[in-house]
N, C-alpha and C positions, 0 to 999 in steps of 0.2 A: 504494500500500500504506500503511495506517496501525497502526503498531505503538505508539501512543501509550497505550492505554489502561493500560500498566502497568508496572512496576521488567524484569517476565519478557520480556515480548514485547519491550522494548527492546533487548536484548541481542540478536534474532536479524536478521540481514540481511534488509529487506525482499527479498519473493518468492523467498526463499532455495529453499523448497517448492512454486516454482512448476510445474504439471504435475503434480506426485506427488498419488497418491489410496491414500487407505487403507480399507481397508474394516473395521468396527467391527459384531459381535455382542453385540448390548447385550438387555437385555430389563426390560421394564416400565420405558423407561426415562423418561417424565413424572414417575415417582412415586418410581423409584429414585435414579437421578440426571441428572435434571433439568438443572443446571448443566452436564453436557459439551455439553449441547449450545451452549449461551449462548458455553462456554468455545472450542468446536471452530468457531464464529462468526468469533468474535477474532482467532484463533489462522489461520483462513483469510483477514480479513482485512491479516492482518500479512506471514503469509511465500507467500501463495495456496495450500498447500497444504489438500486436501480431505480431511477424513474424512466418508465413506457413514458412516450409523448403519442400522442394521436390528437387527428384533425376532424375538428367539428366541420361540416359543412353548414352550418346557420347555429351561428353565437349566441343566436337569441331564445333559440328555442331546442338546443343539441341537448344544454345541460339540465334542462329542467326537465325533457323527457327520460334523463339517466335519474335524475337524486330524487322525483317526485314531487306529487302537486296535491293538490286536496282530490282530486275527482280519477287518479292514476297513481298507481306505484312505480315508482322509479326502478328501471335495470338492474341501479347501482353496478356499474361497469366500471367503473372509475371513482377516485377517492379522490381527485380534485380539479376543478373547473378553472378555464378561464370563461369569466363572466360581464355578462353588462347588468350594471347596478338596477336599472330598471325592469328589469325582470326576474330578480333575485329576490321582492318583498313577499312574495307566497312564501316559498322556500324558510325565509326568515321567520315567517309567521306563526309556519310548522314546528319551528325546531328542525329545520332538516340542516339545516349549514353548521358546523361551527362556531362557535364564538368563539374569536380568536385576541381579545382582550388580552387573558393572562399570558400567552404567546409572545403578543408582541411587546407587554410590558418585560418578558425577561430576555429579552432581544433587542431592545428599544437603544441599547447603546452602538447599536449594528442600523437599524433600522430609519432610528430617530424620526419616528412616527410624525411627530408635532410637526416635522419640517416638508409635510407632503401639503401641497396645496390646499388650502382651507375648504374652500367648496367641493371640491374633488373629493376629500376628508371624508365631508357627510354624507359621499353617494353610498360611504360601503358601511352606514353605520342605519342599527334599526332599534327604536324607541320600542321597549318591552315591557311591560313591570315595574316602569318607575324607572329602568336602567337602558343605558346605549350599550347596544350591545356591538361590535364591530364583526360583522360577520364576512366582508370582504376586504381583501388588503389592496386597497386599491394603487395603481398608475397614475402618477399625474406626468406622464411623459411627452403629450402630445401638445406640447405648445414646439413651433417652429423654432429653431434653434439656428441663428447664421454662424459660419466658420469660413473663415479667410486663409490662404496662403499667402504666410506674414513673409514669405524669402522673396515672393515677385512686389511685394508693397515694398521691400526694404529695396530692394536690386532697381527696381524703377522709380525712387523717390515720391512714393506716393503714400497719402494720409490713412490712416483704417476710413472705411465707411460707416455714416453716423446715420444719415438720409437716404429714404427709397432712392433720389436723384442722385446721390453716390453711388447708389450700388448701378443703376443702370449706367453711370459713366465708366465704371471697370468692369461691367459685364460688356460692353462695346469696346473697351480698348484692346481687351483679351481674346476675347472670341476669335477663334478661325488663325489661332497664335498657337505655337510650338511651346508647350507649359513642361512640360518633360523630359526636352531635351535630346527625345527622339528622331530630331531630323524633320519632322511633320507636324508644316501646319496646319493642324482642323481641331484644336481645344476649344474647349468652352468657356465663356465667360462666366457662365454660373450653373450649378448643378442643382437641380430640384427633386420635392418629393410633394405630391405624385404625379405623375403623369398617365395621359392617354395609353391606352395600354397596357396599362398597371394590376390588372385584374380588380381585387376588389377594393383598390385606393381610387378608381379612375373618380369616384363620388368627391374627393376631396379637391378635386381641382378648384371650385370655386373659395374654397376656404383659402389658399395663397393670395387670391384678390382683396378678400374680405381683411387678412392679416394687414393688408399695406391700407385700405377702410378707413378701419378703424384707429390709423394714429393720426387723422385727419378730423378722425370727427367720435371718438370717445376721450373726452378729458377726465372724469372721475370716477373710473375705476368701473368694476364690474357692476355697480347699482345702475350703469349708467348705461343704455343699449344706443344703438347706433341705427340698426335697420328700419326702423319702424316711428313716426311720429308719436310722439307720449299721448295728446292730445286726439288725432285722427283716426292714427294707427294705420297709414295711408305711408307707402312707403320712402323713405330718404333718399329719395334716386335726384341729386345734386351735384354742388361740383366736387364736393369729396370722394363720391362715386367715381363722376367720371376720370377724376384725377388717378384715380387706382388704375382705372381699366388702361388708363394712358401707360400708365409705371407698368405693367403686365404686358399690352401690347408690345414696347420696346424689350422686354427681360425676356420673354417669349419666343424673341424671334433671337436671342444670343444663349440660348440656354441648351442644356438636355437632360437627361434622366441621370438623375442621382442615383440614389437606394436599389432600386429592381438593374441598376448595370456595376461594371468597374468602373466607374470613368473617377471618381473623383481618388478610389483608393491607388489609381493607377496615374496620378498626377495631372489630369487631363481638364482641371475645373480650377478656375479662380474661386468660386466663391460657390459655399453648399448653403442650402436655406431646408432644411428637414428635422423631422421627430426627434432628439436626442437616437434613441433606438438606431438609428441609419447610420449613426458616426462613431458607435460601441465598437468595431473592426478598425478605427482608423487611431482610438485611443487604447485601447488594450493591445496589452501582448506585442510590441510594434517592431519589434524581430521579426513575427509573423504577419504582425498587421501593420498599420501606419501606411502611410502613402509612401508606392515604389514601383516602378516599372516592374509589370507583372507575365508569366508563360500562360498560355491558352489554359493550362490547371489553376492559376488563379495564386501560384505558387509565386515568391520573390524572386528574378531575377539576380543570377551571381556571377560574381568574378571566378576564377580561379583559385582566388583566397579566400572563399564563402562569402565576402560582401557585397549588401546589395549592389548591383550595378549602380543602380542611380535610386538617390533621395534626393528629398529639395531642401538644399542647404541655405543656413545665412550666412554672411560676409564673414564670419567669422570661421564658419567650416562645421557648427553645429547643425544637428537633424531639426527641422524648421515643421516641427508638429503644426497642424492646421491651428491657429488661434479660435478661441471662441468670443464671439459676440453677445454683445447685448442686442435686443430685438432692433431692427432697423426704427427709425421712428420721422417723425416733420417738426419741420423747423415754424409751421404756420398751421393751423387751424380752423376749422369750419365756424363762424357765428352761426347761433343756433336759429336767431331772428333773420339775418338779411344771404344768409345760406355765402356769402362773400368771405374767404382767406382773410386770417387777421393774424398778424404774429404772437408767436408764441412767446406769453408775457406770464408772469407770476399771478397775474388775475384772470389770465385767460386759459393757462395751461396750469392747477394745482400741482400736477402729478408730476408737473413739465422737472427737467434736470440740466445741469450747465455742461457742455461739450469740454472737458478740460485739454490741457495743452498736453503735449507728451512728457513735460517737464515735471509735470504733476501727477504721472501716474506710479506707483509703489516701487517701492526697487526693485523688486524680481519683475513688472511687469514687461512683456518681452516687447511690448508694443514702443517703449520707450526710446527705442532706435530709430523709430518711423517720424517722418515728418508731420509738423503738426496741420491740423485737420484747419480749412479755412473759416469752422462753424466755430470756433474754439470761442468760449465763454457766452455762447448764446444756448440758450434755451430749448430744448428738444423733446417733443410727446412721445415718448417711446410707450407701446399697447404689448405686453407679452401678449400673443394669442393662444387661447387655448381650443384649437382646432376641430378639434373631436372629444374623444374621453368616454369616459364610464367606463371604462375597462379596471376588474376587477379580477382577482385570485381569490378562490372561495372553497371549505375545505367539508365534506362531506361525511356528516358530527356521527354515520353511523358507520365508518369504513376503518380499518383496523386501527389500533391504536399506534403500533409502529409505523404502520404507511401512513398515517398522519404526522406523525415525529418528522419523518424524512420527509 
């Protein structure tokens, strides 16, 4: 057994879980999450205990025909779900799920429950008895997440991007440019998720429009919607709108598919805009992941002396891991009365934050070699969007007691 790979795995008694097998209801899970699998690897390595994964064909209604409803008994094939919160309140109502409360409180230094987005929070939680009980561990992974290639920002003298109109001026500069060093120009300006052809992502394409929206025209915070008139309930199709579709039209036509190809772990993309989830191969393990000129197996590219052939380095010669961003955001906002751009001012934007210089960001930040940003000490609406969600882990209260342990 080797429990070596990590601070977690070392803590558990090798083959602790030897023999024990769990069975896992997962769905679309390549593109969902990818990592349990990498992690249910490991994690078999260390203690032998096994998790099955199998694929639901409908999320919504795969797991509730296995664990049971009031008016059917459940298969019970499987000791734990991935679920949507919304169709989990039967289940909870029965007693069929788990409560996974004392779980998480003796894991909670691993877990750090408190730090999962708040709303997200209460989709996996069900009021019983007087008590909350938590019966799904939910994801809050799906707000878009930008990640830059900080060695072409350093090597071309250019700022990080703050504004949707930054990012579509280095998705133009780059685009149909040799980003790898391959000899061949046909890279991308920016790498997306999702796109047409995606299977069952293709529904989120309109949510990448709506992310760039909404820093146009929600100033405070989630109380606050965007789509819909408060008063009419007639919908907000203005220039905040159109201003999106414009930012989308341009990124659109310089862009390609993130997540469902290689391109961006194979150096082929300035800039990724995707789920956390999608950039887990480009952060972990980066011996084997990280961005690198890749063979048709998906394997790294090597010398003679096992190094990669090619990473994208900075000036200095170190490995130039993709930077992470903060959400793209506007420098100007929608009045809610005359539907007209107003800039983003402390009375017009609460939420709004000042663009600082490079001078002023922490000492390890790596971004501090880059040139400062022309936005520098104005004002900016930056909207995390939370894309999709309700995506929960839900643990099935009558399935063995060790295949719940694991």
């Amino acid at each position: 057994y080797n429990c070596s790979h990590d601070e977690f795995l070392q803590t558990f008694t090798r083959g602790k879980y030897q023999g024990v097998v769990a069975n896992y209801l997962s769905f679309n899970t390549a593109q969902s999450t990818g990592h349990f699998l990498d992690r249910a690897k490991l994690f078999e390595e260390c203690t032998g205990g096994i998790i099955n994964f199998a694929e639901a064909t409908d999320i919504a209604d795969d797991a509730i025909t296995d664990i049971g409803s009031a008016s059917s008994t459940g298969a019970e094939l499987y000791d734990a779900y991935l679920m949507i919160y919304s169709f989990s309140s039967e289940a909870s109502s029965l007693g069929l799920l788990e409560t996974l409360n004392d779980r998480i409180r003796s894991s909670n230094s691993l877990l750090q429950y408190e730090d999962i987005f708040p709303k997200v929070r209460t989709m996996g939680e069900y009021r019983k008895d007087g008590k909350t009980n938590i019966d799904l561990l939910m994801a809050d992974g799906d707000f878009f997440v930008p990640v830059v290639r900080i060695d072409l920002l350093e090597r071309d003298n250019k700022p990080l991007p703050h504004t949707w109109e930054d990012v579509v001026e280095l998705a133009k500069f780059y685009n149909g440019t040799d980003l790898n060093d391959d000899g061949i120009s046909d890279d991308f300006g920016l790498c997306i998720y999702p796109s047409t052809g995606s299977g069952f992502n293709d529904a989120w394409i309109p949510e990448l429009m709506y992310s760039t929206w909404a820093t146009t025209d929600q100033t405070k915070g989630i109380q606050q919607g965007f789509f819909f008139d408060e008063e009419t309930f007639e919908p907000r199709i203005g220039n905040g709108f159109e201003k999106a579709m414009n930012i989308w039209k341009d990124l659109w036509a310089n862009s390609a598919d993130g997540c469902i190809t290689s391109n961006f772990v194979e150096g082929r993309c300035a800039i990724g805009l995707a789920p956390p989830g999608c950039w887990k191969g480009v952060f972990v393990n980066s011996d084997q992941g990280g961005v690198a000129r890749r063979n048709k197996d998906g394997s790294v590219m090597r010398d003679e002396n096992g190094e990669a052939l090619w990473r994208p380095r900075m000036k200095d010669g170190s490995y130039a891991e993709p930077y992470r961003l903060k959400p793209f955001g506007s420098l100007e906002i929608v009045d809610r009365v005359t539907d007209e751009f107003v800039e983003c001012k402390p009375g017009t934007c609460p939420k709004g934050e000042r663009i600082p210089s490079a001078s002023r960001l922490a000492s390890d930040d790596r971004a501090k070699v880059l040139a400062d940003s022309p936005h520098v000490g104005k004002l900016i609406n930056r909207v995390p969007f939370y894309w999709s969600g309700g995506y929960g882990t839900g643990i099935r209260k009558s399935a063995d007691p060790l295949a719940k342990d694991l």
